[in-house]
Backbone and ligand atoms as CSV (ligand in chain L), in Angstrom:
chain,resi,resn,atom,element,x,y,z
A,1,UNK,N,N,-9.711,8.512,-19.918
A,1,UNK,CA,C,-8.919,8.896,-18.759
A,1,UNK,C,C,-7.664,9.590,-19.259
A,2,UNK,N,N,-7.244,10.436,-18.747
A,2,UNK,CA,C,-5.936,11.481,-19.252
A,2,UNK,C,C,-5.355,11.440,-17.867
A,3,UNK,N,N,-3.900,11.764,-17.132
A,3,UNK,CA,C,-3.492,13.030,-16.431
A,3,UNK,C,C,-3.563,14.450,-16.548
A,4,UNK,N,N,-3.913,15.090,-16.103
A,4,UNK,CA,C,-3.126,16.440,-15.920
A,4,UNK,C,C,-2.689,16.913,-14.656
A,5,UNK,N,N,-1.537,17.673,-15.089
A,5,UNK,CA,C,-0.666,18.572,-14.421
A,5,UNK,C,C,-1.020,19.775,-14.011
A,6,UNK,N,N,-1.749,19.975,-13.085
A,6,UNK,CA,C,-2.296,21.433,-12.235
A,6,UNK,C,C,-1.729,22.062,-11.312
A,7,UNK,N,N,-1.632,23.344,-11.157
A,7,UNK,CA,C,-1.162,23.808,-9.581
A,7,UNK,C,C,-2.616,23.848,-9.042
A,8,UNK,N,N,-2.815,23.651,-7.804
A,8,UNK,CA,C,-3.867,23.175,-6.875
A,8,UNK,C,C,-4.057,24.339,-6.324
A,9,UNK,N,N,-5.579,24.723,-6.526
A,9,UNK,CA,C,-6.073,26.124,-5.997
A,9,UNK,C,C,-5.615,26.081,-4.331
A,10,UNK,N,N,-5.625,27.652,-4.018
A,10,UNK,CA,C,-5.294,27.701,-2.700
A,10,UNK,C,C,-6.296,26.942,-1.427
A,11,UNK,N,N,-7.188,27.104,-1.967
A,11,UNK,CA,C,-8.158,26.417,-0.841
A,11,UNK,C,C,-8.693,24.600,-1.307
A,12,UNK,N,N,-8.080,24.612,-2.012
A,12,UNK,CA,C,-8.084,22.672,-2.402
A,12,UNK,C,C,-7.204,22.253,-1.264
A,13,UNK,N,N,-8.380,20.733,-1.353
A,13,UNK,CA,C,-7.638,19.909,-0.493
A,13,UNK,C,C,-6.134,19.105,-0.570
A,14,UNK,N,N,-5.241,19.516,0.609
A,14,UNK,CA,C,-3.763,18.944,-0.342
A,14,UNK,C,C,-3.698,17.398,0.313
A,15,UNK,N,N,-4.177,16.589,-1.242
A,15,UNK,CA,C,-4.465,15.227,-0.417
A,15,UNK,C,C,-3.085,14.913,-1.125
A,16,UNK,N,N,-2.330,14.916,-1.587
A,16,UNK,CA,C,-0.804,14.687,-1.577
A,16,UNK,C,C,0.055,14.710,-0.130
A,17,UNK,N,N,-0.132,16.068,0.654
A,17,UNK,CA,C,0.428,16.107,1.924
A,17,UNK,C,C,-0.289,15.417,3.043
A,18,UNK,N,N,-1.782,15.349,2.712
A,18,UNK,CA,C,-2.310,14.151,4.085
A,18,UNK,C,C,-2.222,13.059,3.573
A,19,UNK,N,N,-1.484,12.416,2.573
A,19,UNK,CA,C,-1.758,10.759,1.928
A,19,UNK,C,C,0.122,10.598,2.492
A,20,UNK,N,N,0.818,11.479,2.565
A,20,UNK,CA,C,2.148,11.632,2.533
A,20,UNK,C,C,2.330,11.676,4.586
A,21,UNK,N,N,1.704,12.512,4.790
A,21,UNK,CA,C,1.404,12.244,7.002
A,21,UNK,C,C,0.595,11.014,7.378
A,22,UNK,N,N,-0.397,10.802,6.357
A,22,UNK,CA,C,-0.813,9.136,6.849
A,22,UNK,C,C,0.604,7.937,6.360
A,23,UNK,N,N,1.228,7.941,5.004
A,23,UNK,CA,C,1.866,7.397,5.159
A,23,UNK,C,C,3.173,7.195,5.885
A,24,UNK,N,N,3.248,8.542,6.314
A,24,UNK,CA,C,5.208,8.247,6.912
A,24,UNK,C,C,4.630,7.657,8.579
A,25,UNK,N,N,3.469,8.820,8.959
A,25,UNK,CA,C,2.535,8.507,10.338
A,25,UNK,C,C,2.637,6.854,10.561
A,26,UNK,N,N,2.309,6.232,9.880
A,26,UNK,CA,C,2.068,4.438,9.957
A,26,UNK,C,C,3.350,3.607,10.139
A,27,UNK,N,N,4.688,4.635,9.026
A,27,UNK,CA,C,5.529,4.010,9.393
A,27,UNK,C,C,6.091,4.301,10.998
A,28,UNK,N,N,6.192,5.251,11.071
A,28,UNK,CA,C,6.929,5.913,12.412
A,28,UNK,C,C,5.969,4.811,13.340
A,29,UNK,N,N,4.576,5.216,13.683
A,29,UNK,CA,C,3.688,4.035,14.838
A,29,UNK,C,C,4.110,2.848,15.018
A,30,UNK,N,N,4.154,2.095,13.335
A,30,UNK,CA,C,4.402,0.756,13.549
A,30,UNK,C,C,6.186,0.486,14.177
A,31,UNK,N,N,6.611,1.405,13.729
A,31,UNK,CA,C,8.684,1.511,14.317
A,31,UNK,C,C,8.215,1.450,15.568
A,32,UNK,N,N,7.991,2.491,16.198
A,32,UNK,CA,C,7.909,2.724,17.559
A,32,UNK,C,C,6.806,1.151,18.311
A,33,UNK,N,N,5.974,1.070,17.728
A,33,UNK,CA,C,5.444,-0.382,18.158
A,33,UNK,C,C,6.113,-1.608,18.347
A,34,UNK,N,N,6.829,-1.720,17.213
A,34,UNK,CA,C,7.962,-2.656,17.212
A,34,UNK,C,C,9.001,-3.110,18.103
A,35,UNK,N,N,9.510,-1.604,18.317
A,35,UNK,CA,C,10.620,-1.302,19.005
A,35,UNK,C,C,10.158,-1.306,20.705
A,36,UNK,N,N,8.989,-1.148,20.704
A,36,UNK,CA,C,8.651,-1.238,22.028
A,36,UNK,C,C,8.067,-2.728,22.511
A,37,UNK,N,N,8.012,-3.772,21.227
A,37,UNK,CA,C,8.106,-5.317,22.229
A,37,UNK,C,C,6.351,-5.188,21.871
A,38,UNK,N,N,5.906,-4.657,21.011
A,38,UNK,CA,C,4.406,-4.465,21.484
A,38,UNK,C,C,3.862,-6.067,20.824
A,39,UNK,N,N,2.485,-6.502,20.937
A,39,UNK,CA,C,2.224,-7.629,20.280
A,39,UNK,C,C,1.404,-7.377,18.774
A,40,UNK,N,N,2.291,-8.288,17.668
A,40,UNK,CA,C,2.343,-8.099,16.369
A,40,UNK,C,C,0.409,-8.142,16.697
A,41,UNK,N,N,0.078,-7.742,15.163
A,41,UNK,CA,C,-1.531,-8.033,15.042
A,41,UNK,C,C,-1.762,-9.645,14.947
A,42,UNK,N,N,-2.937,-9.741,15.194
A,42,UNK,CA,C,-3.368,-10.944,15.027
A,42,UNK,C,C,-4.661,-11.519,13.908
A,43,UNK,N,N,-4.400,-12.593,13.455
A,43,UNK,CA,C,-5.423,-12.329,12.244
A,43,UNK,C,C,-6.471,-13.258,12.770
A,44,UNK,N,N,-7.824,-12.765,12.726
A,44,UNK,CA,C,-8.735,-13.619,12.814
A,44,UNK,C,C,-9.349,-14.639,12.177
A,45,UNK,N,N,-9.250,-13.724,10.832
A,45,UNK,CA,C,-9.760,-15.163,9.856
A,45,UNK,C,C,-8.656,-16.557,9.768
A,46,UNK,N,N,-7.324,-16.281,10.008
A,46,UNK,CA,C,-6.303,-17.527,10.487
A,46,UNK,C,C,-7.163,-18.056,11.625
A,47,UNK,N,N,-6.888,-17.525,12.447
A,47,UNK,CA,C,-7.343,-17.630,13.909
A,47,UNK,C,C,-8.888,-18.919,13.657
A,48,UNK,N,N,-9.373,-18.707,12.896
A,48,UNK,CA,C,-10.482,-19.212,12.940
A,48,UNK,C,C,-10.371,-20.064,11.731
A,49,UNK,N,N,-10.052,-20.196,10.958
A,49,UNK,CA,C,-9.831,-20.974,10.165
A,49,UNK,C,C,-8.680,-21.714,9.583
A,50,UNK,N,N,-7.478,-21.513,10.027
A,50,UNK,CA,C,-6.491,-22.286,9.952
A,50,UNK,C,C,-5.640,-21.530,8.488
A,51,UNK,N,N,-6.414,-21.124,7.909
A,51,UNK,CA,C,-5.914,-20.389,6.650
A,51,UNK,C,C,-5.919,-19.038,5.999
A,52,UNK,N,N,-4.825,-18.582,5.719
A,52,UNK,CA,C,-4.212,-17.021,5.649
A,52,UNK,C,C,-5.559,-16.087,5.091
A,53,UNK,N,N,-5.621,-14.956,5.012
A,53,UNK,CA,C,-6.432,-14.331,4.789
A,53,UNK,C,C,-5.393,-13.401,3.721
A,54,UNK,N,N,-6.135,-12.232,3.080
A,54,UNK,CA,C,-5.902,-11.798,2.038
A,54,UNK,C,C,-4.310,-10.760,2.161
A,55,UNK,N,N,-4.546,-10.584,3.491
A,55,UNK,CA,C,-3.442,-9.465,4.263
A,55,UNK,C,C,-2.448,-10.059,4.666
A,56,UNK,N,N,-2.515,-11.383,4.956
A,56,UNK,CA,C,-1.393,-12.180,6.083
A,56,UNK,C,C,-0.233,-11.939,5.626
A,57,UNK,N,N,0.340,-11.990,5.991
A,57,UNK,CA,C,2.055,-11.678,6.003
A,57,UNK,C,C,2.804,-10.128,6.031
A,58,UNK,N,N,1.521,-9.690,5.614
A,58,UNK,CA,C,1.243,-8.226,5.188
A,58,UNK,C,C,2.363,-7.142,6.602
A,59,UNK,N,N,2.493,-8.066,8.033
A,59,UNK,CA,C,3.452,-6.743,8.355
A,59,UNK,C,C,4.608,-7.680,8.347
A,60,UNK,N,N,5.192,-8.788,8.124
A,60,UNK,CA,C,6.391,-9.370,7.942
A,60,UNK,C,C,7.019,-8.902,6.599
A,61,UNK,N,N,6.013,-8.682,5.473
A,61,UNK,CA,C,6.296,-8.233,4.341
A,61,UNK,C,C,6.540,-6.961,4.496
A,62,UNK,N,N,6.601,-6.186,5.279
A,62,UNK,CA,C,6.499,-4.537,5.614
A,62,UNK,C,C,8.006,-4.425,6.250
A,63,UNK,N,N,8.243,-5.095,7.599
A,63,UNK,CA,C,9.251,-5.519,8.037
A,63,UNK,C,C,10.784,-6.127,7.075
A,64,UNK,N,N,10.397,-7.059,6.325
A,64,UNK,CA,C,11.932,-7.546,5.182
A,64,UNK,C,C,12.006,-6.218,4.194
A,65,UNK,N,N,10.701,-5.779,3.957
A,65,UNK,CA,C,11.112,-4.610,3.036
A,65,UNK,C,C,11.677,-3.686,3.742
A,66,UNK,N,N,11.536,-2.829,4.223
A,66,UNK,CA,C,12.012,-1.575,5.864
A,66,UNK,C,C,13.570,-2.046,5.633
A,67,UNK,N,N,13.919,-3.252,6.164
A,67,UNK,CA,C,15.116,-3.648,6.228
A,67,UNK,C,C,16.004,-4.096,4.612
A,68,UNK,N,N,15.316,-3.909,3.452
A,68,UNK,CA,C,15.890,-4.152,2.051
A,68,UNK,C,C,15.948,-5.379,1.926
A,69,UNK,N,N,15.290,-6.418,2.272
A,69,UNK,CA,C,15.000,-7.507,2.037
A,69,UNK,C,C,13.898,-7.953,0.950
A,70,UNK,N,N,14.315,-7.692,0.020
A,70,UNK,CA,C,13.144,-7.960,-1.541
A,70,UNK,C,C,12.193,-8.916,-1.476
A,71,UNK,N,N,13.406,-9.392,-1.894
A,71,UNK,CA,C,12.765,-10.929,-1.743
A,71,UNK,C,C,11.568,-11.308,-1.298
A,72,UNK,N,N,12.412,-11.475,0.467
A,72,UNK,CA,C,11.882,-11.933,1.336
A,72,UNK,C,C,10.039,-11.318,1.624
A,73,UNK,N,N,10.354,-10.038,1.294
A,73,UNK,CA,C,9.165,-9.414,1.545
A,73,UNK,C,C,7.778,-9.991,0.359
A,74,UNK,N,N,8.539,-9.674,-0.526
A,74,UNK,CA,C,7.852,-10.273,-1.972
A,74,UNK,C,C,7.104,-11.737,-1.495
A,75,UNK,N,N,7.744,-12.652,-0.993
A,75,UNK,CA,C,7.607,-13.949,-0.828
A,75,UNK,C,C,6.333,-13.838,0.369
A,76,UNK,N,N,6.250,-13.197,1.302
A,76,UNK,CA,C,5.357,-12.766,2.423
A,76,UNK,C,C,4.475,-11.975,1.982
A,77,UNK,N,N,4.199,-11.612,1.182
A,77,UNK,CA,C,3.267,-10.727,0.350
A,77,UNK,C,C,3.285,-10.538,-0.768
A,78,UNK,N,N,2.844,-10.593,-1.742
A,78,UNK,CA,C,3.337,-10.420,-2.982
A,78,UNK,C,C,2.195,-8.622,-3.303
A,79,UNK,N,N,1.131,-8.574,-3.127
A,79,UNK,CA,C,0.047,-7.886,-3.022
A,79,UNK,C,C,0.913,-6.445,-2.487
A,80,UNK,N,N,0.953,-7.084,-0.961
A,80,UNK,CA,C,1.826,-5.529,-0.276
A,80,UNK,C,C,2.814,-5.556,-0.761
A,81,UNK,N,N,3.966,-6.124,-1.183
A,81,UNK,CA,C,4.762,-5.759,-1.899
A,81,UNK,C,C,4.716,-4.268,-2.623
A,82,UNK,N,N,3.289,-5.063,-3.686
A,82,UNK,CA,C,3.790,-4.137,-5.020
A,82,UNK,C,C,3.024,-2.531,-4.278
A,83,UNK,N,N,1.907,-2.774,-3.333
A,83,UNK,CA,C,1.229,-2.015,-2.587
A,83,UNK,C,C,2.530,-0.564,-2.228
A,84,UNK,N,N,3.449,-1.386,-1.125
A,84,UNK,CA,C,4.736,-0.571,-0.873
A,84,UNK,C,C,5.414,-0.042,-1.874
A,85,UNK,N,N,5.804,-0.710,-3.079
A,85,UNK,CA,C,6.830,0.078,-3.951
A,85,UNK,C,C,5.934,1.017,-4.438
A,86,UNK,N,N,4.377,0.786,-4.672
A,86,UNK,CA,C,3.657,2.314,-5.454
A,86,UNK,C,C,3.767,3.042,-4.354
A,87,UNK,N,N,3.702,2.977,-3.240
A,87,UNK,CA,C,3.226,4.181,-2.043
A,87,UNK,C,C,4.993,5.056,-2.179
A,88,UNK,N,N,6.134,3.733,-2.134
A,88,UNK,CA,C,7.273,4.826,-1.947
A,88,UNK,C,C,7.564,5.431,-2.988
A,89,UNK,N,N,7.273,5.712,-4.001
A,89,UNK,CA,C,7.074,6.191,-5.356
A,89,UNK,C,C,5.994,7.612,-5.384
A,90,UNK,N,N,4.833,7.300,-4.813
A,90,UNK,CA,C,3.902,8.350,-4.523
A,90,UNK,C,C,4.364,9.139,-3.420
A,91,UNK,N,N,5.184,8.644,-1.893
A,91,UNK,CA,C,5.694,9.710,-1.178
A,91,UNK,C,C,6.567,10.525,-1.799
A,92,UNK,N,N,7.649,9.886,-2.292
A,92,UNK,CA,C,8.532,10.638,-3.405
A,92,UNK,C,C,7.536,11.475,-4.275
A,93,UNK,N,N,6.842,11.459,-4.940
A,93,UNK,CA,C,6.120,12.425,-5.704
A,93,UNK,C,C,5.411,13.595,-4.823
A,94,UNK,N,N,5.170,13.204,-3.984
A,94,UNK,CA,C,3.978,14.173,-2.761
A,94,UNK,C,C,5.167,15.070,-1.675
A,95,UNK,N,N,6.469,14.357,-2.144
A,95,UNK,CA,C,7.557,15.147,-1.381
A,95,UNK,C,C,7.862,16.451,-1.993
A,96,UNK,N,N,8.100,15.893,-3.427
A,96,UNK,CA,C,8.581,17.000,-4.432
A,96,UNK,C,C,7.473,18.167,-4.835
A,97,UNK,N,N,6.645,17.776,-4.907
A,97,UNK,CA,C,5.132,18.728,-5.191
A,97,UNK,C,C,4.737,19.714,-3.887
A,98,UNK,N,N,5.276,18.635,-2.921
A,98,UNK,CA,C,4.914,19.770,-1.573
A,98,UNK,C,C,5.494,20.818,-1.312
A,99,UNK,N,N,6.604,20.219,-1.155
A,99,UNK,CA,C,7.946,20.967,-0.715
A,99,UNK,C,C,8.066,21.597,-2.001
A,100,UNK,N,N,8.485,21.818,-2.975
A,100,UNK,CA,C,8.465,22.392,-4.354
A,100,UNK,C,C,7.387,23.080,-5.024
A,101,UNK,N,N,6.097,23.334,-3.862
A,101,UNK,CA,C,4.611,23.710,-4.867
A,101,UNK,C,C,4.229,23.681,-6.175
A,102,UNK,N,N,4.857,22.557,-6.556
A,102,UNK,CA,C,4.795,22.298,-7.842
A,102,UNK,C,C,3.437,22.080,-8.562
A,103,UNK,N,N,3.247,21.852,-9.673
A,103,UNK,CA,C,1.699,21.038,-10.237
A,103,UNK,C,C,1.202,19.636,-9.954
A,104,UNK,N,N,0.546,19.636,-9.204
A,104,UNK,CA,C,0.051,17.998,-9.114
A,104,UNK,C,C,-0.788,17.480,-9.930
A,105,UNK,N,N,-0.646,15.861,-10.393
A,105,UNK,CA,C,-1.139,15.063,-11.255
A,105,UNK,C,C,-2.097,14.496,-10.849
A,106,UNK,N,N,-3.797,15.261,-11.473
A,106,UNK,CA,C,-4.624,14.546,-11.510
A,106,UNK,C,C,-5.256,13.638,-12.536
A,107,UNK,N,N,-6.131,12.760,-12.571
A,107,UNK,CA,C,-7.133,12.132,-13.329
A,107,UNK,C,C,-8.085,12.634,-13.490
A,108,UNK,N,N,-8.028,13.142,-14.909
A,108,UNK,CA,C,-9.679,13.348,-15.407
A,108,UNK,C,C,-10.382,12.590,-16.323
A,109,UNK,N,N,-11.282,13.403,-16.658
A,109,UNK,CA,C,-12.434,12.134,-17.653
A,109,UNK,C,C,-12.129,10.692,-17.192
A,110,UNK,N,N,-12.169,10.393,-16.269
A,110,UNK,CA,C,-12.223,8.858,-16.161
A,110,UNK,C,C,-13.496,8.370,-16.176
A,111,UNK,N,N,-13.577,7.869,-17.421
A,111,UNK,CA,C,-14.970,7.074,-17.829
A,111,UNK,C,C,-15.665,5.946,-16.874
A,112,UNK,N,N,-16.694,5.418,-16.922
A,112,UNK,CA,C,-17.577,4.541,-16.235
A,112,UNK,C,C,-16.268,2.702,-16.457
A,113,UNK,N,N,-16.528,3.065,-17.089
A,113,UNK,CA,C,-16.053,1.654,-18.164
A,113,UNK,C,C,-14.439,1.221,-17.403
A,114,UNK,N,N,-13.959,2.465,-17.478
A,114,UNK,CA,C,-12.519,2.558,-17.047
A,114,UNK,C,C,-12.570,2.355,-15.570
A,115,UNK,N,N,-13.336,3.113,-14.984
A,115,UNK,CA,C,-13.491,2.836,-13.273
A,115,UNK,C,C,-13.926,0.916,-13.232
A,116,UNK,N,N,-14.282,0.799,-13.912
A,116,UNK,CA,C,-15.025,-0.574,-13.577
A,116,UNK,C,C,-14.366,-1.476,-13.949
A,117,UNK,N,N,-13.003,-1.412,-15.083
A,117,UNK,CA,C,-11.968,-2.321,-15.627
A,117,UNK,C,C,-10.829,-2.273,-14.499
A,118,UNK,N,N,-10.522,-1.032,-13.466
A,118,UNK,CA,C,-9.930,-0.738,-12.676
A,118,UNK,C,C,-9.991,-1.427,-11.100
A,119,UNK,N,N,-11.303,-1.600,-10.904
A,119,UNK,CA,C,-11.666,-2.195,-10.025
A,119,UNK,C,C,-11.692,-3.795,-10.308
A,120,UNK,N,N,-11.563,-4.197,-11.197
A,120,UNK,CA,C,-11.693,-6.184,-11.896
A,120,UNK,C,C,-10.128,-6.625,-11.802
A,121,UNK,N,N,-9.519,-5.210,-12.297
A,121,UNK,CA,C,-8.239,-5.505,-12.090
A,121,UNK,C,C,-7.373,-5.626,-10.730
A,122,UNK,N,N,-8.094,-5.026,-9.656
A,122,UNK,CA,C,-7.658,-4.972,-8.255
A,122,UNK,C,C,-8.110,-5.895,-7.523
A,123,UNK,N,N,-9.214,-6.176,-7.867
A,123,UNK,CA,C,-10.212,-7.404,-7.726
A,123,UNK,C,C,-9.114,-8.567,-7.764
A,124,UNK,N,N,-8.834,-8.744,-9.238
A,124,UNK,CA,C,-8.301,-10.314,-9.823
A,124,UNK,C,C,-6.612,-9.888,-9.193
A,125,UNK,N,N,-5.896,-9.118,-8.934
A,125,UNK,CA,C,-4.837,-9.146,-8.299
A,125,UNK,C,C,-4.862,-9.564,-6.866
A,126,UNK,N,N,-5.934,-8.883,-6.249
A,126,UNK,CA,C,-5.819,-9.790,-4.781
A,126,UNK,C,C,-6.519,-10.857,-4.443
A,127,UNK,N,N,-7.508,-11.334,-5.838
A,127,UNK,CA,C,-7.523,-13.282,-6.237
A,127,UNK,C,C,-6.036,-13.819,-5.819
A,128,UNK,N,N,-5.438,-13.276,-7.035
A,128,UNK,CA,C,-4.076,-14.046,-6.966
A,128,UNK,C,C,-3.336,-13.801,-6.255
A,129,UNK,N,N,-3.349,-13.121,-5.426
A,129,UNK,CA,C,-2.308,-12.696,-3.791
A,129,UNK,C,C,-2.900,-13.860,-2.890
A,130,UNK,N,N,-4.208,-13.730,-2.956
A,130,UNK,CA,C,-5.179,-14.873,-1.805
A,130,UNK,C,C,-4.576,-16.524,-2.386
A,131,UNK,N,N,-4.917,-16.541,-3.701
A,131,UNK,CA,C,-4.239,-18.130,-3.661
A,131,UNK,C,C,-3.077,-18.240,-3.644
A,132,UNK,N,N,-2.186,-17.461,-3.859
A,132,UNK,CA,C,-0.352,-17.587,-3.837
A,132,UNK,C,C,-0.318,-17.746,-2.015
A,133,UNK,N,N,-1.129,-16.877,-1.242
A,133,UNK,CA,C,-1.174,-17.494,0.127
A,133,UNK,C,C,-1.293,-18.845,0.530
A,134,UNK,N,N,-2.786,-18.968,-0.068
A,134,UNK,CA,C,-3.069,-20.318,0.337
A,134,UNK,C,C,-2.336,-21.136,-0.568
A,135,UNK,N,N,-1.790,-21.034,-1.293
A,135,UNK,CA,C,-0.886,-22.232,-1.912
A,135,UNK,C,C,0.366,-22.678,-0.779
A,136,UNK,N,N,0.942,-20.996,-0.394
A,136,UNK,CA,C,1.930,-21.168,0.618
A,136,UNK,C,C,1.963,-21.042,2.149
A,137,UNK,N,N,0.613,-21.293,2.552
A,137,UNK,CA,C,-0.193,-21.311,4.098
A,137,UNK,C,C,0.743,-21.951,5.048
A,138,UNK,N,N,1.978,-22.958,4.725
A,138,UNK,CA,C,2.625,-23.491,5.415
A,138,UNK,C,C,3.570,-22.675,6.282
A,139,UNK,N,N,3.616,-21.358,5.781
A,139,UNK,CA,C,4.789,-20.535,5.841
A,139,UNK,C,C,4.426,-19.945,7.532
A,140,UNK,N,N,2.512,-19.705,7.436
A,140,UNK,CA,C,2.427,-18.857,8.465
A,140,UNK,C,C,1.839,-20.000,9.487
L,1,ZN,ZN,ZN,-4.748,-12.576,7.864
């Protein structure tokens, strides 16, 4: 697996600027949802089982962060947490590349082996998001 640094043919897809309108898009919906009194989501697998599911806390953790609450957010998610700090890191990158037509950073040669160590690793991180929940199920 390498990066490289390309300018993106004219007729490529600019998934920097639609990953950058889905993300600000979600924030703005969920603001305006908020702000309008709407009713938070509801989780079913709680709902039905008494115990958090892999996402839970997931928009309270969205919410303390929005407002600079670390911590707090961290503690309500640990998963979305780190989820949020890569995305505001990648809008920042998809800002500067857009607006700047700069070269964007792709992945190449990414081997079999590597895709599959990648996925064990995302795997075993939201293991340990799921039991840091259920360790702290009291919360929700
Ligand atoms: Zn849930």
């Amino acid at each position: 697996m390498r990066l490289l640094w390309r300018r993106a043919p004219g007729n490529e897809f600019d998934h920097e600027l639609a990953l950058l309108g889905v993300s600000v898009g979600t924030v703005v919906v969920g603001t305006i949802w908020l702000a309008l009194g709407l009713p938070w989501p509801r989780c079913l697998f709680r709902a039905l089982t008494g115990l958090p599911c892999v996402s839970c806390g997931a928009t309270r953790c969205t919410i303390a962060f929005l407002h600079g609450n670390f911590l707090t957010a961290w503690q309500w998610n640990p998963f979305a947490f780190v989820v949020f700090c890569v995305l505001i890191l990648f809008d920042l990158y998809a800002v500067i590349v857009v607006i700047g037509r700069a070269a964007r950073v792709r992945v190449v040669d990414w081997t079999a082996r590597e895709k599959k160590v990648t996925r064990i690793a995302i795997i075993c991180l939201l293991a340990l998001n799921w039991i840091y929940l259920l360790a702290h199920h009291d919360r929700f």
